[in-house]
N, CA, C, O and CB atoms as a CASP TS submission, in Angstrom:
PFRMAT TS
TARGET T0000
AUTHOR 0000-0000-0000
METHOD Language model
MODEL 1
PARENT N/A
ATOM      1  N   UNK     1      -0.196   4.588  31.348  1.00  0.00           N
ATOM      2  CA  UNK     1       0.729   3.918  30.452  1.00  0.00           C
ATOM      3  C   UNK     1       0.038   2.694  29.860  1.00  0.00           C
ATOM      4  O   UNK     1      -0.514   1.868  30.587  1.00  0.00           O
ATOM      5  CB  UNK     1       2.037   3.519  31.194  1.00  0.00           C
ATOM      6  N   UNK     2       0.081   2.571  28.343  1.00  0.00           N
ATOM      7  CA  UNK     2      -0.348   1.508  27.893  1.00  0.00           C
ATOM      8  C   UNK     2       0.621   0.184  27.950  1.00  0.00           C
ATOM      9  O   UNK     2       1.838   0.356  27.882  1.00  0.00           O
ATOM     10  CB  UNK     2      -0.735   1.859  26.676  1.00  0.00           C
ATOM     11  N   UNK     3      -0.035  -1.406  28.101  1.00  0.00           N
ATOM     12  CA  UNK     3       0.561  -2.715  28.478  1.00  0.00           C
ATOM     13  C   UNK     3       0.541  -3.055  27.099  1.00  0.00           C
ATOM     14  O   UNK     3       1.074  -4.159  26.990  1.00  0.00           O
ATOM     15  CB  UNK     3      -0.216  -3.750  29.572  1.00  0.00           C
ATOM     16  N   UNK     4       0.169  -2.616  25.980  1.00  0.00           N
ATOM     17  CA  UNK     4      -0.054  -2.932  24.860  1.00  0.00           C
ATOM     18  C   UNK     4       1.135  -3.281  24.090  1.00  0.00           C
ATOM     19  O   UNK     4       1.903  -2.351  23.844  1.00  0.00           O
ATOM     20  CB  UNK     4      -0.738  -2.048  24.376  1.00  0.00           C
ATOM     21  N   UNK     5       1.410  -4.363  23.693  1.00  0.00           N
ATOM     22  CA  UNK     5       2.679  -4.664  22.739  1.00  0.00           C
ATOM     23  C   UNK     5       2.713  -3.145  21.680  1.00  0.00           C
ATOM     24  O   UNK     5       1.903  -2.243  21.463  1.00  0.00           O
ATOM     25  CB  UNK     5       2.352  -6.422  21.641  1.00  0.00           C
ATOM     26  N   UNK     6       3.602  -3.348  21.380  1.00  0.00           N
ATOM     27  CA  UNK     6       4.176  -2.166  20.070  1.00  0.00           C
ATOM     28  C   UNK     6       4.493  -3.250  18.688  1.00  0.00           C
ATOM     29  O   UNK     6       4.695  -4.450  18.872  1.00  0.00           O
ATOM     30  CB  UNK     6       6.109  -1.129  20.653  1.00  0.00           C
ATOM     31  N   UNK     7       4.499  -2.710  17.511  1.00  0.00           N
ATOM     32  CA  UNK     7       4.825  -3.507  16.765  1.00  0.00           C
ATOM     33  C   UNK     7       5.507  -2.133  15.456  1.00  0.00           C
ATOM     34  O   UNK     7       5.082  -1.067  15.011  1.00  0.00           O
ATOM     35  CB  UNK     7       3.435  -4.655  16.472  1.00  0.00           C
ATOM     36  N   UNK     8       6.859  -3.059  15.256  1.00  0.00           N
ATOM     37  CA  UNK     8       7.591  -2.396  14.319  1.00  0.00           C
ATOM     38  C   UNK     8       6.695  -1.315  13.152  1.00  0.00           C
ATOM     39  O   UNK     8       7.314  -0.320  12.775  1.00  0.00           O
ATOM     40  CB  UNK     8       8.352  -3.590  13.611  1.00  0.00           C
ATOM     41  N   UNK     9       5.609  -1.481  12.739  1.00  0.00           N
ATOM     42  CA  UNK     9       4.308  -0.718  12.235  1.00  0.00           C
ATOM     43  C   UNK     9       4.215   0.585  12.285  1.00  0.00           C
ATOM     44  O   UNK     9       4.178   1.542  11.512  1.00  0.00           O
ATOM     45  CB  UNK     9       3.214  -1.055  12.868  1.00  0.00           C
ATOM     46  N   UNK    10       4.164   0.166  14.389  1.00  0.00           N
ATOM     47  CA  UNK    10       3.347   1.818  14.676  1.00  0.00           C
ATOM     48  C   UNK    10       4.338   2.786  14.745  1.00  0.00           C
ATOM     49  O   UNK    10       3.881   3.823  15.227  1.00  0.00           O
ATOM     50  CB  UNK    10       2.443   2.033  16.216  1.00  0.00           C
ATOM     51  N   UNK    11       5.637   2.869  14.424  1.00  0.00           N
ATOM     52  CA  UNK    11       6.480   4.130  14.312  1.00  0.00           C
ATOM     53  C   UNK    11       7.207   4.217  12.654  1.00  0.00           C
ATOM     54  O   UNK    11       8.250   4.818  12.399  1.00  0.00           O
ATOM     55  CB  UNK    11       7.779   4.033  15.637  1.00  0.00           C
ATOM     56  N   UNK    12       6.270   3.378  11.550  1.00  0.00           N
ATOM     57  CA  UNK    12       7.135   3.029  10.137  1.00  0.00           C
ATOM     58  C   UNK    12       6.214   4.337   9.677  1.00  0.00           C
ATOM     59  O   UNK    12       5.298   4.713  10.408  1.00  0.00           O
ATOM     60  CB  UNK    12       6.955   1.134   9.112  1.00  0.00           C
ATOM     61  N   UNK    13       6.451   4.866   8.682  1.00  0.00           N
ATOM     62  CA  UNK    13       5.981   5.639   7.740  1.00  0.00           C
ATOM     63  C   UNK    13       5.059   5.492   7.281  1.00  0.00           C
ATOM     64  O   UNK    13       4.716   4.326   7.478  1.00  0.00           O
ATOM     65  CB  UNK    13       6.499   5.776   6.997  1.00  0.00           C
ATOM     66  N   UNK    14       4.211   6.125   6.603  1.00  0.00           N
ATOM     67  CA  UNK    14       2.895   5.669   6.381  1.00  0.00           C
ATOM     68  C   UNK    14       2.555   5.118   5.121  1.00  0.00           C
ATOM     69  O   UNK    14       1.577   4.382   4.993  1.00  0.00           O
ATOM     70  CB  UNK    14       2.068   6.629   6.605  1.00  0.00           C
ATOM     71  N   UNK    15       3.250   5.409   4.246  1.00  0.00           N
ATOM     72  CA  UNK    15       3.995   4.822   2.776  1.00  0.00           C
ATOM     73  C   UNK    15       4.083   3.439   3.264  1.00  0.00           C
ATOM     74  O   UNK    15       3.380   2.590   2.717  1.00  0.00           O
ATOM     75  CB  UNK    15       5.722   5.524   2.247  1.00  0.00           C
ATOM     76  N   UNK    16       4.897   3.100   4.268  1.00  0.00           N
ATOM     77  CA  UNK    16       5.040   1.676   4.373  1.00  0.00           C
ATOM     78  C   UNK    16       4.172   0.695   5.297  1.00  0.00           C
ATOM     79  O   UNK    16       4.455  -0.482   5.522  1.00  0.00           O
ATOM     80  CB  UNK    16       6.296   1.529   4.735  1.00  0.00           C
ATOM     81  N   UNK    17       2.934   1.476   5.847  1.00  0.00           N
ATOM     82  CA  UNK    17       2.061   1.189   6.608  1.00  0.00           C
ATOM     83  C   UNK    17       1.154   0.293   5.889  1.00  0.00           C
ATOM     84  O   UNK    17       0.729  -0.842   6.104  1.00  0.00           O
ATOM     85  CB  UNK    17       1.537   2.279   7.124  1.00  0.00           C
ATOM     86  N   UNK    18       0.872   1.816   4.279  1.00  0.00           N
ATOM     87  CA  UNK    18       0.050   1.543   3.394  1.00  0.00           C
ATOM     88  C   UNK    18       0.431   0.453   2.319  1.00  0.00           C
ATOM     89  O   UNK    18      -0.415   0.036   1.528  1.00  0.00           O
ATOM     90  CB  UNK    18      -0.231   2.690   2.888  1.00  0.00           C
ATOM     91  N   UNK    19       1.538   0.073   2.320  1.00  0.00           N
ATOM     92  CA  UNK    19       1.825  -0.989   1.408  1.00  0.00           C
ATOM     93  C   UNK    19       1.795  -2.440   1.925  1.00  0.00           C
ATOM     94  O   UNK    19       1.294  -3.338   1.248  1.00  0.00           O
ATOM     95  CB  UNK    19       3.094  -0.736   0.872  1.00  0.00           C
ATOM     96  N   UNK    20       2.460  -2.696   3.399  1.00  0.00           N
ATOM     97  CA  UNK    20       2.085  -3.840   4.127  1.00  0.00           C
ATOM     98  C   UNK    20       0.540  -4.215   3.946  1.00  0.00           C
ATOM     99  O   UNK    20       0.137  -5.377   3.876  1.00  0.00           O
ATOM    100  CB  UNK    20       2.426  -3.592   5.584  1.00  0.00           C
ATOM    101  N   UNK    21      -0.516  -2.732   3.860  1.00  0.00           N
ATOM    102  CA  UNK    21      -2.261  -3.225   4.164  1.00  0.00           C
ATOM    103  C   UNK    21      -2.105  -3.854   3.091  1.00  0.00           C
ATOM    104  O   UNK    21      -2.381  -5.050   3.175  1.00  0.00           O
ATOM    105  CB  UNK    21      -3.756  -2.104   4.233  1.00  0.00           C
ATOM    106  N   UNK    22      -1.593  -3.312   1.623  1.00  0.00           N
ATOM    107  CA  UNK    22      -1.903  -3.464  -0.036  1.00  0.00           C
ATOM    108  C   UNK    22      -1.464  -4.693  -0.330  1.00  0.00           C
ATOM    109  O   UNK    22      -2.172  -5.446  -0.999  1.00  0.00           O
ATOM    110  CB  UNK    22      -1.154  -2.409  -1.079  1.00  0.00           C
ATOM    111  N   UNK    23       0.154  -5.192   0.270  1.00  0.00           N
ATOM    112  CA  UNK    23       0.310  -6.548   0.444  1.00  0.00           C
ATOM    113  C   UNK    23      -0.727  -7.568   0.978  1.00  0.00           C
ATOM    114  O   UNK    23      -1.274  -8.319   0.170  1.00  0.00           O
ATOM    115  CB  UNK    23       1.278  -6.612   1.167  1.00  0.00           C
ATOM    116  N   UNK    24      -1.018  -7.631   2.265  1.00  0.00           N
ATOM    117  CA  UNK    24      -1.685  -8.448   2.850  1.00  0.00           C
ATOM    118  C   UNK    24      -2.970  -8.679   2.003  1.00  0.00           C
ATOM    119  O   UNK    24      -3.422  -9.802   1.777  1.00  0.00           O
ATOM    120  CB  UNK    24      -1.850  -8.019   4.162  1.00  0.00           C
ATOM    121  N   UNK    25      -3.584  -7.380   1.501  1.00  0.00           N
ATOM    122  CA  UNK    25      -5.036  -7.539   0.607  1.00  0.00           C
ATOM    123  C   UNK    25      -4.853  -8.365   0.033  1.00  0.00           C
ATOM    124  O   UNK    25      -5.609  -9.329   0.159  1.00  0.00           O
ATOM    125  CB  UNK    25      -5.582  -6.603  -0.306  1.00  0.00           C
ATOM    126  N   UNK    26      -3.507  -8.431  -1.106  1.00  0.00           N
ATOM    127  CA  UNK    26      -3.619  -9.300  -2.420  1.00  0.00           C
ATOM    128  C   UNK    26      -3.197 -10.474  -1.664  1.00  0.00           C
ATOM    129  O   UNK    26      -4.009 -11.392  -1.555  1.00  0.00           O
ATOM    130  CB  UNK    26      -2.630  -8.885  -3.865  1.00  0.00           C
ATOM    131  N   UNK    27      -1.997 -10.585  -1.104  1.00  0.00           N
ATOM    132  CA  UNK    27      -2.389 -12.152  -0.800  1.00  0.00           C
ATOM    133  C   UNK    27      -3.312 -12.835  -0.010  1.00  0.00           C
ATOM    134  O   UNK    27      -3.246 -14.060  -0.115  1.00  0.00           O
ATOM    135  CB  UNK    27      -1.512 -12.690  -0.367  1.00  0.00           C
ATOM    136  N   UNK    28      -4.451 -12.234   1.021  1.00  0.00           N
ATOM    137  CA  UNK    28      -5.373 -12.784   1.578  1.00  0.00           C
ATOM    138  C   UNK    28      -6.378 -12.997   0.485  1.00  0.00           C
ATOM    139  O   UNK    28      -7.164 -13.936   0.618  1.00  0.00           O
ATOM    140  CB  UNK    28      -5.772 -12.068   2.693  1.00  0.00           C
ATOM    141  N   UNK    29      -6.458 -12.105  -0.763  1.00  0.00           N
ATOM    142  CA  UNK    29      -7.255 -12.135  -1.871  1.00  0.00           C
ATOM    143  C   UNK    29      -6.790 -13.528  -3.037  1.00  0.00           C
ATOM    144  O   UNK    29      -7.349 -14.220  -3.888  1.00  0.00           O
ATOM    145  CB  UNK    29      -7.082 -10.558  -2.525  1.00  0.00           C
ATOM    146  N   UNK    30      -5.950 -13.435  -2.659  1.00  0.00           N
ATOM    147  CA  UNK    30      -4.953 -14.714  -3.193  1.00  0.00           C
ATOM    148  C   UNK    30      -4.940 -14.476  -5.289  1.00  0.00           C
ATOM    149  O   UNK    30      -5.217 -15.220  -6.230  1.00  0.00           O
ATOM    150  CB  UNK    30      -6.028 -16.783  -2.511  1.00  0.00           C
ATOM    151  N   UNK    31      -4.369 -12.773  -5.129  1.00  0.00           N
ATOM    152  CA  UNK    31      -4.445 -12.235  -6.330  1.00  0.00           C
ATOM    153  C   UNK    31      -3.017 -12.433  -6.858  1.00  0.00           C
ATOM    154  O   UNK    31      -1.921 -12.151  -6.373  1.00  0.00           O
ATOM    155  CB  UNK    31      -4.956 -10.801  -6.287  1.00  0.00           C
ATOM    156  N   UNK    32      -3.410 -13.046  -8.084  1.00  0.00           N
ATOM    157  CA  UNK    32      -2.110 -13.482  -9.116  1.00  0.00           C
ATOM    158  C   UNK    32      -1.065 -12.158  -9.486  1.00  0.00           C
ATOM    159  O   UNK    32      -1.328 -11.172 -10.174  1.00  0.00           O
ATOM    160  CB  UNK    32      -2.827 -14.098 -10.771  1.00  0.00           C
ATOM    161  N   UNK    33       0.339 -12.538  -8.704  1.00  0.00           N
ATOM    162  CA  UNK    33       1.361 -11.347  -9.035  1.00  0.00           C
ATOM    163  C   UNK    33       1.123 -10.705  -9.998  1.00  0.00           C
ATOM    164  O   UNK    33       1.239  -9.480  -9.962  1.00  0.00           O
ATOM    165  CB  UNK    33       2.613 -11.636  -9.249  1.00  0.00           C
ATOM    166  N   UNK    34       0.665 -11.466 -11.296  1.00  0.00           N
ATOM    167  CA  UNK    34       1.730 -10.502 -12.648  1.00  0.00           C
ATOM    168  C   UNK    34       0.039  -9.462 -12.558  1.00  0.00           C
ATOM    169  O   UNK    34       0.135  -8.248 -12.740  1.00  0.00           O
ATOM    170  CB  UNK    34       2.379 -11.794 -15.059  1.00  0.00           C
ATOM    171  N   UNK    35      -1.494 -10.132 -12.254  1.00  0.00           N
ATOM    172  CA  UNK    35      -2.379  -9.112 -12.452  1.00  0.00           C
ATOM    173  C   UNK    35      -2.077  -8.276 -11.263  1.00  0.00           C
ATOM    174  O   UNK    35      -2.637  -7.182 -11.339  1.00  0.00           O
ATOM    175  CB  UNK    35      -3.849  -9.562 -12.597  1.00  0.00           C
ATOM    176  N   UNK    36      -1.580  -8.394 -10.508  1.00  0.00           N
ATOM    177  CA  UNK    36      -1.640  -7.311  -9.031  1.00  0.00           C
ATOM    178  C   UNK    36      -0.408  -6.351  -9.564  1.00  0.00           C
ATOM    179  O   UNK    36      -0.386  -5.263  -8.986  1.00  0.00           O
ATOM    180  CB  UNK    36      -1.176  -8.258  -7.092  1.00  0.00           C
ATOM    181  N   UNK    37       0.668  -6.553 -10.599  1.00  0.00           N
ATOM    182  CA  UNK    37       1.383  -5.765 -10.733  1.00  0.00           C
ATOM    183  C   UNK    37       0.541  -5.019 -12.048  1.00  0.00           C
ATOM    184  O   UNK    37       0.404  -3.837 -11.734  1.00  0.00           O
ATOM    185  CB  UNK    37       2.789  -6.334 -10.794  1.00  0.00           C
ATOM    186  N   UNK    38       0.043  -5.229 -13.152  1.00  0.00           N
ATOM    187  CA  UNK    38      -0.783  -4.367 -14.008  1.00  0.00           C
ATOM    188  C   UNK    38      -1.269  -4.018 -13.140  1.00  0.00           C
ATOM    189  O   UNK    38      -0.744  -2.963 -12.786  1.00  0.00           O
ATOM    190  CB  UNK    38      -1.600  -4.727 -15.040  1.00  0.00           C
ATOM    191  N   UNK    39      -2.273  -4.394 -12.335  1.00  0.00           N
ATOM    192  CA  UNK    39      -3.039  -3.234 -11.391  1.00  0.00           C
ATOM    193  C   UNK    39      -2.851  -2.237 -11.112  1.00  0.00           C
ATOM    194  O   UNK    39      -3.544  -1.245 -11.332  1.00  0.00           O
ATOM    195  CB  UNK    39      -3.216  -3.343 -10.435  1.00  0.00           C
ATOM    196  N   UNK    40      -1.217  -2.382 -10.212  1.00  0.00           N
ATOM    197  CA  UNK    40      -0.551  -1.258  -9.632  1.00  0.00           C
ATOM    198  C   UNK    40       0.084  -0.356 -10.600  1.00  0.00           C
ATOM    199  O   UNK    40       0.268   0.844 -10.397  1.00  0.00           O
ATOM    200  CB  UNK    40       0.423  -1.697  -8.712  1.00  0.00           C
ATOM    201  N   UNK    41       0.432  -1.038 -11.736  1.00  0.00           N
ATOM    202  CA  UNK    41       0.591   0.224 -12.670  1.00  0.00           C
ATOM    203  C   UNK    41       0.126   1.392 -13.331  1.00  0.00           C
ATOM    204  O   UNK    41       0.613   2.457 -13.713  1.00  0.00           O
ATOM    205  CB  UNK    41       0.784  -0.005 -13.292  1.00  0.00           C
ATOM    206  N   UNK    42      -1.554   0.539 -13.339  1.00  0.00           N
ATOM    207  CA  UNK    42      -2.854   1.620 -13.569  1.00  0.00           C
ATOM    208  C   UNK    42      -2.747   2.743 -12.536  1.00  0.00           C
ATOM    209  O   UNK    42      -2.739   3.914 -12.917  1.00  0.00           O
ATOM    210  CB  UNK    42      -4.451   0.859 -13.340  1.00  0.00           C
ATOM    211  N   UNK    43      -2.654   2.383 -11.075  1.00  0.00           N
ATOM    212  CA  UNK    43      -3.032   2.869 -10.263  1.00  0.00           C
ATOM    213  C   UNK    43      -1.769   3.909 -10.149  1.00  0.00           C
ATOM    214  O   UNK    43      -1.814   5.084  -9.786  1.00  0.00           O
ATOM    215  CB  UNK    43      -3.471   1.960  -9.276  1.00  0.00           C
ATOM    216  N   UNK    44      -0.786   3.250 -10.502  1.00  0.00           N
ATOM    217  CA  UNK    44       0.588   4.501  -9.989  1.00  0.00           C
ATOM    218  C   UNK    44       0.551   5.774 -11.238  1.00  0.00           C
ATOM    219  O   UNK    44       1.026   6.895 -11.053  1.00  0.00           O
ATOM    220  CB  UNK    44       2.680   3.534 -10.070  1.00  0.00           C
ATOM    221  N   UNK    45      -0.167   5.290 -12.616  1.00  0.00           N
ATOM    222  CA  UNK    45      -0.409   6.183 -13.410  1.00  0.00           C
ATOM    223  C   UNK    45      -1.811   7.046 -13.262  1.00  0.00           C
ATOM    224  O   UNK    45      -1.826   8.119 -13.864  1.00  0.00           O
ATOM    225  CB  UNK    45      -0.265   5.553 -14.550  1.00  0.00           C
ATOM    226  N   UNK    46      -2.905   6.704 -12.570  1.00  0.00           N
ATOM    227  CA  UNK    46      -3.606   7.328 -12.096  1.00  0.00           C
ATOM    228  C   UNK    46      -3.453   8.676 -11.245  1.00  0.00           C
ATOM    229  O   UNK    46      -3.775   9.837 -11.499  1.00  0.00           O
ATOM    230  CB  UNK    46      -4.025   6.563 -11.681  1.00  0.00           C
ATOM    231  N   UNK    47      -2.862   8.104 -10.183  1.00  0.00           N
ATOM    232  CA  UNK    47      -1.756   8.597  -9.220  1.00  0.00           C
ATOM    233  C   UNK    47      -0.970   9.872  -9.638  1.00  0.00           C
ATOM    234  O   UNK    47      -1.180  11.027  -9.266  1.00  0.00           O
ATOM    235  CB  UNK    47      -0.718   7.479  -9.044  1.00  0.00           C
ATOM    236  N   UNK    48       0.012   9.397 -10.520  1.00  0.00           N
ATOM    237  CA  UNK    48       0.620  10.406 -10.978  1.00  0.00           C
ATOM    238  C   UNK    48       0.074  11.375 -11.284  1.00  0.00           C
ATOM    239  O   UNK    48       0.336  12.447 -10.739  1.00  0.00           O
ATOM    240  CB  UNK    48       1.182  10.201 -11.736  1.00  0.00           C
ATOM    241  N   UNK    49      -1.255  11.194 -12.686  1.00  0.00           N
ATOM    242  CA  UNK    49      -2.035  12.200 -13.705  1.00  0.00           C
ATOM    243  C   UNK    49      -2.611  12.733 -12.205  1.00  0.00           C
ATOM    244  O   UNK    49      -2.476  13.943 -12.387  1.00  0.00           O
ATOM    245  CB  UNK    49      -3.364  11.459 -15.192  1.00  0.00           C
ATOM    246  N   UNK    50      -3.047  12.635 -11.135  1.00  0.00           N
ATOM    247  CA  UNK    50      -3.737  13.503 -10.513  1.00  0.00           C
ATOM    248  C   UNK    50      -2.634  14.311  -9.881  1.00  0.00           C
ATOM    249  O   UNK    50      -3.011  15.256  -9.188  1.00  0.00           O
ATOM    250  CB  UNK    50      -4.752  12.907  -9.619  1.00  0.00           C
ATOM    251  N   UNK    51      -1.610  14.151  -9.974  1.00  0.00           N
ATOM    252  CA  UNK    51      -0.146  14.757  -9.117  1.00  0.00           C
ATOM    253  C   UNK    51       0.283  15.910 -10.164  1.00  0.00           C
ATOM    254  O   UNK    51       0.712  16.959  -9.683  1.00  0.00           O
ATOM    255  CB  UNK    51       1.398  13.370  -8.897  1.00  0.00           C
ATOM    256  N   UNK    52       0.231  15.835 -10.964  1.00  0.00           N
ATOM    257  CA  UNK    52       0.715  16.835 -12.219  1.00  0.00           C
ATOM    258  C   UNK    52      -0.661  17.602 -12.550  1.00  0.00           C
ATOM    259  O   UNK    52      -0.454  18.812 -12.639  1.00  0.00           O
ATOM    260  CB  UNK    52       1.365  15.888 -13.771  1.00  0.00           C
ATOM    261  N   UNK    53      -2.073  17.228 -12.768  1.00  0.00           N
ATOM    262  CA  UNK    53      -2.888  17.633 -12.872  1.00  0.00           C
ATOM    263  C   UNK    53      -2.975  19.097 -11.784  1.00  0.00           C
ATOM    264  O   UNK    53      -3.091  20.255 -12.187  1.00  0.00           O
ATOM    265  CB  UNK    53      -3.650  16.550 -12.845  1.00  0.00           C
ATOM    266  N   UNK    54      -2.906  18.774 -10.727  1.00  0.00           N
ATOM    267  CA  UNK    54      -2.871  19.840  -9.498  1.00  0.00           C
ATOM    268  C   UNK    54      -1.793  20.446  -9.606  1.00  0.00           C
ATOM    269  O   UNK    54      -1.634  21.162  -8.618  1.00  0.00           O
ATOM    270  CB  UNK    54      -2.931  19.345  -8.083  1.00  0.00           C
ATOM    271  N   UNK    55      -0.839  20.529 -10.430  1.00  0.00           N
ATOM    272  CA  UNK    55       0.099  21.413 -10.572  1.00  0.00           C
ATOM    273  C   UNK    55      -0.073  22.789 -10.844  1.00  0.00           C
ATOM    274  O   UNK    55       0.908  23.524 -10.956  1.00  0.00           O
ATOM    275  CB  UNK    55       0.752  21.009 -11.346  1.00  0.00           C
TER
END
């Protein structure tokens, strides 16, 4: 049996695993909201075109 704390994390989804890392990046990066949100828009349209592409 592990003594190891648990943290609300290790049973969340991985969607929300991956967005806490994506959070923490930009603000340890100390990246300006409005460019971290263009960013993510590139990226969610990237995203997409490869989602429909494999269709």
């Amino acid at each position: 049996m592990s003594d190891q704390p648990t943290s609300p994390l290790d049973n969340a989804p991985e969607e929300v695993k991956l967005a806490v890392d994506l959070i923490y990046l930009l603000e340890t990066n100390e990246i300006d909201p409005e460019i971290a949100l263009k960013a993510i828009n590139i990226v969610k349209n990237d995203l997409e075109n490869k989602l429909f592409s494999h269709k």
